[in-house]
C-alpha positions, 0 to 999 in steps of 0.5 A: 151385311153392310147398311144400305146408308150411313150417316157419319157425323152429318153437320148443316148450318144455315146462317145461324141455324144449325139444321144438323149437328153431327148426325150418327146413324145407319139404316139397314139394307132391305128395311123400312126404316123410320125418321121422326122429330118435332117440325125443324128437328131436322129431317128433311134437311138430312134427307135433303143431304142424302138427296143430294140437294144440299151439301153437308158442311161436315161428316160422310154419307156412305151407300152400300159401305162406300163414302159419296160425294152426293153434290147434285140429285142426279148424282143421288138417282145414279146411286139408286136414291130416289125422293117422295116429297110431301109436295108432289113434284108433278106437272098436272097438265101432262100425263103420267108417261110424260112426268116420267121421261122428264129429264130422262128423254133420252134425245129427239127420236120421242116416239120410239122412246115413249112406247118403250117407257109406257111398256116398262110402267105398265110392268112395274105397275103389274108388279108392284099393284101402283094402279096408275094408267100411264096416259091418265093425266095428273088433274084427273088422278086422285091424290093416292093416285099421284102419290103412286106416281111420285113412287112409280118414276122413283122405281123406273129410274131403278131406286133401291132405296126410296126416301118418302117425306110425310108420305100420308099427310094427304092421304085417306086411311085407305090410301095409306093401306094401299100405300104401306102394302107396295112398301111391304112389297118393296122391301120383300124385293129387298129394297130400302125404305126410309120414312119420315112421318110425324104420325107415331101409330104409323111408325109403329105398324110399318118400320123396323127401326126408328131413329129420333132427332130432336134440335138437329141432333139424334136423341136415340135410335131402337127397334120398333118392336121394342118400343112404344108410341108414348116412349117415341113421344117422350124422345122426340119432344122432350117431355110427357105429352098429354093425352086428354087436354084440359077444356071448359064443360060445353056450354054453347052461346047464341048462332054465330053462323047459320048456313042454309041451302047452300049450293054451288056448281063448277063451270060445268055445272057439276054439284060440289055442294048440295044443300049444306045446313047448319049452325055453329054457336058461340063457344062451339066446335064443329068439326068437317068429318070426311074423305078429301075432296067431298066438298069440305075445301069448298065449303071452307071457301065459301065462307071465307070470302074465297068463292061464291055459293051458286045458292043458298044464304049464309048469316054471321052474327044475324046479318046475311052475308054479301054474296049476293050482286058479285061477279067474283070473291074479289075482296070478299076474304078482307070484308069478312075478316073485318067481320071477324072472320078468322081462316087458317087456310087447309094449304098454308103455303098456297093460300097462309103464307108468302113464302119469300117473305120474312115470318114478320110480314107474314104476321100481318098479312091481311091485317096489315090496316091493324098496324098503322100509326096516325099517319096512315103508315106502318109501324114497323116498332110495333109489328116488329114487337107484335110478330115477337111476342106471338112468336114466343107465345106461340113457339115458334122456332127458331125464334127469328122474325126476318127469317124468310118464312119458306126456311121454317118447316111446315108445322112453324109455318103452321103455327104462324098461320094460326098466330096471325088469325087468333091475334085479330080476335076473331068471332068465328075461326075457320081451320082446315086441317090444323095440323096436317103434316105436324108434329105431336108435340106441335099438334098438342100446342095447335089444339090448346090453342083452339080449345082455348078459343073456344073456351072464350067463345069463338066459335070454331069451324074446322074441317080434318081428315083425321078423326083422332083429331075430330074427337079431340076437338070437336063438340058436334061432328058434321060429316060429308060425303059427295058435296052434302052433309051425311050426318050431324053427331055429338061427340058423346055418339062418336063410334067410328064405324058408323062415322065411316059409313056416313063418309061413305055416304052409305046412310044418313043419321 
């Protein structure tokens, strides 16, 4: 049988960049086939070859044993390739029918048209168990939900072979589940599906075979079931990596933070937070357990001067904080970085970066005061020497202070971020979801990264859904559920059954 996609000799420069470098590799007709490497390996960028959005500079890419010419996405979805990304490409403000005719409206008699298209959804929602009310809006959908979305108008437009990038980043364990069981379905229907994840259990649990790039190139291609997640570590990031990283015993300091009956209400007066408490000690992680969406983004917000709690009071290093007499938050994130608060926003590219500008001024973003000479002007010398050495020491790659930083991937974005926050020398770090949609390699560097802080006593605030990470790095957990705080453990009690319970809210410790 011919593979369903072949690579031949695939090779892509930007500028100086070499994002591939004559790729090799087929993937087989009707299975679940992985693609993994570090954060610029250059995934996303063959994937986006295949897609048809950008256009190899050499080498062939064969569907179904014929040579395409892929030029547009157009051209890819009249092949039957269809793309999930990361990001939902989704207007939130219309429903889920209307996200699927975009682009497809077929002319002006709309009426007609949309009753057609709603009957073929509900069907292929039947069959293939997405769970998506095609007149639901986008705002009103669950993350899971949008994601069954991006799938859903993937399959109306007839992909039979359907690329998902980091398809779980932002997903709960059992919207991952829900998400592998449709791909199993998928695949039994004979469909191809390429995943790109940097999770290695997911891979294990649902592919057949993975192909391992590193620095563009493909460093080696093997069957799942012969192989294991540490050997896939290995190939992808060069070296062994460490399971257990080095940290100073637990030997807290005074309160740095001190949270009491903190409330807030939406315009609605709706509950996002009732009644959170807590303290956080210099030298201390206390890692957020929860689902996405119980009041972790909130709280996070709050403290970093991004919005204003409803009620309650918040003191850092014994001072209450200026909430009180505000309209609004304007201002209030650079008083509290002043402070010494330092945040690693949960969105980077909504909230950490501006994506049009260089990763240099990206480095200074909010401490561009930090950077002036006498004079009271930027010192470009300095700040360009400063955005070098953090980049070194940080590796980021590639090693480039005027690349635009929305050309670096997620994971380098990422670690710019965290560059930024670590080099202001905070008291207290806020992090949310450190390494979402990163590599393992780039993981193991962000979490020594941040046990190192805390080692020198910081104290560091984080939130994560993913409770590998929670033990990982945490001191004392706090779970959430539903806008309130469920359960305060110390790491020596971590037990993930009885964590899951308190995320559910189903009682409280």
């Amino acid at each position: 049988m011919q593979p369903a996609v072949e690579f031949r000799n695939i090779s892509k420069a930007f500028g100086a960049v070499q994002a591939n470098a004559d790729v090799s590799f087929s993937i087989a007709k009707g299975s679940i086939h992985g693609v993994i490497g570090e954060n610029g390996a250059g995934k996303s960028t063959l994937m986006s070859i295949l897609y048809g959005y950008y256009n190899a500079d050499s080498g062939q890419v064969l569907i179904d044993g014929q040579a395409q010419d892929i030029r547009s996405s157009f051209e890819a979805i009249a092949l039957g390739i269809g793309m999930v990304h990361q990001h939902f490409m989704l207007v939130e403000n219309m429903t889920v029918l209307d996200n699927v005719m975009l682009g497809n409206e077929g002319g002006f008699k709309l009426a007609a048209k949309r009753g057609a298209v709603e009957a073929k959804l509900r069907e292929i929602c039947d069959r293939y168990r997405l769970d998506v009310d095609p007149l639901a809006t986008i705002h009103d959908l669950s993350v899971g939900a949008q994601q069954r979305v991006e799938i859903l108008k993937q399959i109306y437009r007839s992909a039979n072979i359907l690329i998902l990038d980091e398809p779980t980043a932002v997903l709960t364990a059992q919207e991952t589940a829900s998400l592998f069981e449709i791909l199993r379905l998928f695949k039994e229907q004979g469909k191809t599906i390429i995943l790109i994840t940097h999770k290695l259990q997911e891979i294990m649990d649902i592919t057949d075979e993975v192909t391992v790039m590193r620095a563009g190139r493909v460093v080696g291609a093997v069957k799942t079931a012969e192989t294991s997640k540490e050997q896939l570590a290995n190939m992808m990031v060069g070296r062994p990596i460490q399971s257990e990283l080095p940290r100073a015993p637990f030997n807290p300091g005074a309160d740095v933070l001190k949270v009491s009956k903190v409330q807030l209400k939406d315009a609605n007066g709706v509950a996002l937070l009732s009644d959170i408490d807590f303290t956080l000690r210099a030298g201390e992680v206390v890692a957020i357990a929860g689902v996405s969406g119980n009041g972790q983004s909130e709280l996070l917000e709050i403290l970093s001067g991004m919005r204003l709690p409803t009620a309650g009071r918040v003191e850092f290093l014994g001072k209450e904080l200026p909430y009180a007499g505000r309209a609004n938050a304007d201002g209030l994130p650079a008083t509290f970085r002043e402070l010494g608060i330092g945040h690693v926003p949960e969105d980077r590219l909504r909230d950490g970066v501006i994506k049009d500008f260089s990763v240099m001024h990206n480095t200074v973003f909010g401490y561009q005061d930090h950077v002036k000479n006498r004079w009271g002007l930027f010192d470009f010398k300095k700040i360009a020497q400063r955005c070098s050495s953090l980049m070194q020491a940080f590796d980021v790659r590639p090693n480039n202070p005027d690349l635009r930083i929305g050309l670096l991937s997620g994971g380098n974005q990422q670690k710019v971020v965290i560059a930024r926050e670590v080099a202001a020398r905070p008291k207290m770090m806020l992090v949310g979801q450190p390494t979402r949609g990163v590599d393992i390699g780039t993981i193991e560097s962000i979490h020594t990264q941040l046990l190192r802080l805390r080692d020198e006593g910081v104290a560091i605030l984080l939130s994560s859904v993913e409770l590998e990470e929670v033990r990982a790095l945490a001191d004392r957990i706090l779970v959430m559920s539903g806008g309130r705080i469920t359960g305060i453990l110390p790491i020596d009690e971590f037990d993930t059954t009885r964590i899951g319970l308190l995320m559910g809210g189903m009682h409280k410790s």
